[in-house]
N, C-alpha and C positions, 0 to 999 in steps of 0.2 A: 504494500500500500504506500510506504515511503517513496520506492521510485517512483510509481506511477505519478503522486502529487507532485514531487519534483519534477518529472518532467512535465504535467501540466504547467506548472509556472514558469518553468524554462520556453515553455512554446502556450504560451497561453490560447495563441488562434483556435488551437484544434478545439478544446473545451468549449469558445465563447458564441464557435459557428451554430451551436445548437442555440444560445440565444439570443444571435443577432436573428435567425429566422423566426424564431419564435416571435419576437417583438413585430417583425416585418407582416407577417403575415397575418398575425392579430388588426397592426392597423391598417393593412390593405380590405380587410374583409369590413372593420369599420368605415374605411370608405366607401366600400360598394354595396354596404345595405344600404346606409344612406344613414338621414337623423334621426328617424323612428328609435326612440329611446323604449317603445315598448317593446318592438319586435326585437334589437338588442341584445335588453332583457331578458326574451326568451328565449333566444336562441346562443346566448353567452356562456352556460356549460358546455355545453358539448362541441363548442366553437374552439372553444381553449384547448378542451383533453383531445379533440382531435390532431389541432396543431402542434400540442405537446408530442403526441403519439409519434407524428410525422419528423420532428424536430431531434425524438428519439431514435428514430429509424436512419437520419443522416448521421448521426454521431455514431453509430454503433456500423454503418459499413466499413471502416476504415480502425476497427477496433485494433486486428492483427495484424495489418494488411504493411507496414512498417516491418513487425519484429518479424515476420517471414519474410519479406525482402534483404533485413540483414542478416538473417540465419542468427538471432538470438532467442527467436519463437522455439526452435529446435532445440537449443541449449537448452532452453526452460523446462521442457520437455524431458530432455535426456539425466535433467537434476538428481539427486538424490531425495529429494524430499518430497513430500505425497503431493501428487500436482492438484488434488481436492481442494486442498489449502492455500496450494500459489492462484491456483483461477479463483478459487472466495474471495482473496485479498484482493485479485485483480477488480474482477468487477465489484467488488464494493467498492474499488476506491472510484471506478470511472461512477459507477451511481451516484454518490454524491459529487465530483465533479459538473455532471449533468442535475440534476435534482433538485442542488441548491441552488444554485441561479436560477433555476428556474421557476422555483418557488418564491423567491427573492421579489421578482419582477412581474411574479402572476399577478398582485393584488393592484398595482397600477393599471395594467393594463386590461382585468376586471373592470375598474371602473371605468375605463373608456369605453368598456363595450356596455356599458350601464350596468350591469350587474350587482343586485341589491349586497348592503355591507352585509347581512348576514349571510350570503353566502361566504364571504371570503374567507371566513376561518376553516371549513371544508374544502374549500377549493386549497389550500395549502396544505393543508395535510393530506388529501388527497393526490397530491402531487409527490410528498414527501415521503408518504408510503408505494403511490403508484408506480411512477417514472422507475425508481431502482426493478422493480419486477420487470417493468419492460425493456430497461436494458440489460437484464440474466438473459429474458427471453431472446432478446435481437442477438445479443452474443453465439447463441447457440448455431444462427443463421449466420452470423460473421465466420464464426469457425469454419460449418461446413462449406461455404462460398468461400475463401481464403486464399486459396489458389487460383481462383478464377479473375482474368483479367479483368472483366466487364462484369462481375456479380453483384452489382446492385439490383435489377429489375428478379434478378433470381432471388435474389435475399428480400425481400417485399413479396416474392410470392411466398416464401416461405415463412414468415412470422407474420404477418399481419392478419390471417387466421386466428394465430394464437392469442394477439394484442388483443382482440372485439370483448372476454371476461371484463380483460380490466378497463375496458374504455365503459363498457355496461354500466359497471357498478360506482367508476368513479365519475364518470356523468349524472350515475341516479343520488347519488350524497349531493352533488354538490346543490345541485335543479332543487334535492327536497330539503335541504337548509338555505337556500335564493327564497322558497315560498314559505320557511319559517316551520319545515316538516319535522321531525326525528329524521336523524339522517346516521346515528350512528351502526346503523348496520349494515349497510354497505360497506362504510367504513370498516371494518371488523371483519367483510369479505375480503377488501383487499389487504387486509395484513394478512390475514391465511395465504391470498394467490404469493404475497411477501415473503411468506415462511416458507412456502414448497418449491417457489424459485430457488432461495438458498440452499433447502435441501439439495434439489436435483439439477438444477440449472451446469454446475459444475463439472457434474458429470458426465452430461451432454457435450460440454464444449470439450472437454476435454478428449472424448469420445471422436468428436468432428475433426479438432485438430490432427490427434492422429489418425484418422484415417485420409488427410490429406498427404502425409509424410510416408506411410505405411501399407497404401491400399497398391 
């Protein structure tokens, strides 16, 4: 987790492209609904976690696609130690890399798109908990496409299937704390999809990775 942070800060771009688009896209779609602060309004959860969704899906093509060009993907690999735990550390540390900015800057740009204050508290933790699932998830598709020159269109067929749970549930939190609902249980879905990421996610990539080194 240290290196990864380090090199975030050494090359800050890779990290921040998730949320210059995020921001971008937030106010181009404010511009082309128009001023309707009702429609907005309703249409402002699921406006956000989809573009988050999408914002997660550019960040995570590019996840391995470095340490397999220098062949230190492979060293990581060939390590002594359980690689369960070098890819946990891994993607937790890019999850929060991605996550918190993101959550950082959701509740401004919530209000732009009107979005009542009582949603905002759901709509951050929802992100806080979401976005890290969806980047175990996207990893998985990073892994198996890794070798492939052009596998982005491949990697979007492949996880964004997966993403719809978590886009479901953190869209319905946030829509029924915007209209003053209970919303903690959706909440409480997505810490479980949270926890079984962690579990197995690792696994997977790990699995993906070598089978591009080994198949």
């Amino acid at each position: 987790m240290r290196r990864e942070l380090l090199l975030s800060v050494r090359n800050p771009a890779a990290s921040l492209n998730a949320v210059w688009f995020f921001v971008l896209v937030c106010s181009l779609f404010a511009i082309g609904i128009g001023p309707d602060k009702a429609q907005l309004a309703e249409l402002s959860p699921g406006l956000i976690w989809v573009i988050a969704l999408l914002a997660v899906m550019l960040s995570v093509d590019a996840l391995f696609r470095h340490d397999y060009a220098d062949g230190s993907l492979e060293q990581l690999l060939l390590a002594a130690q359980p690689l369960y735990f070098l890819m946990l550390a891994r993607l937790m540390a890019q999850a929060l890399l991605i996550a918190a900015p993101l959550a950082l800057v959701s509740p401004l740009l919530a209000v732009m798109l009107g979005m009542p204050v009582p949603g905002l508290p759901a709509l951050i933790v929802s992100l806080l908990v979401g976005v890290p699932t969806l980047v175990m998830i996207g990893a998985i598709g990073a892994a198996l496409t890794v070798g492939f020159e052009r596998g982005g269109l491949l990697l979007a067929l492949l996880i964004l299937p997966l993403y719809v749970p978590v886009l479901i549930f953190a869209a319905a939190a946030v829509t029924n704390a915007a209209h003053g609902y209970e919303y903690t249980g959706p909440i409480l879905i997505l810490i479980a999809q949270f926890v079984l990421a962690i579990a197995l996610s690792p696994l997977a990539v790990v699995a993906g990775l070598r089978l591009n080194y080994y198949h």
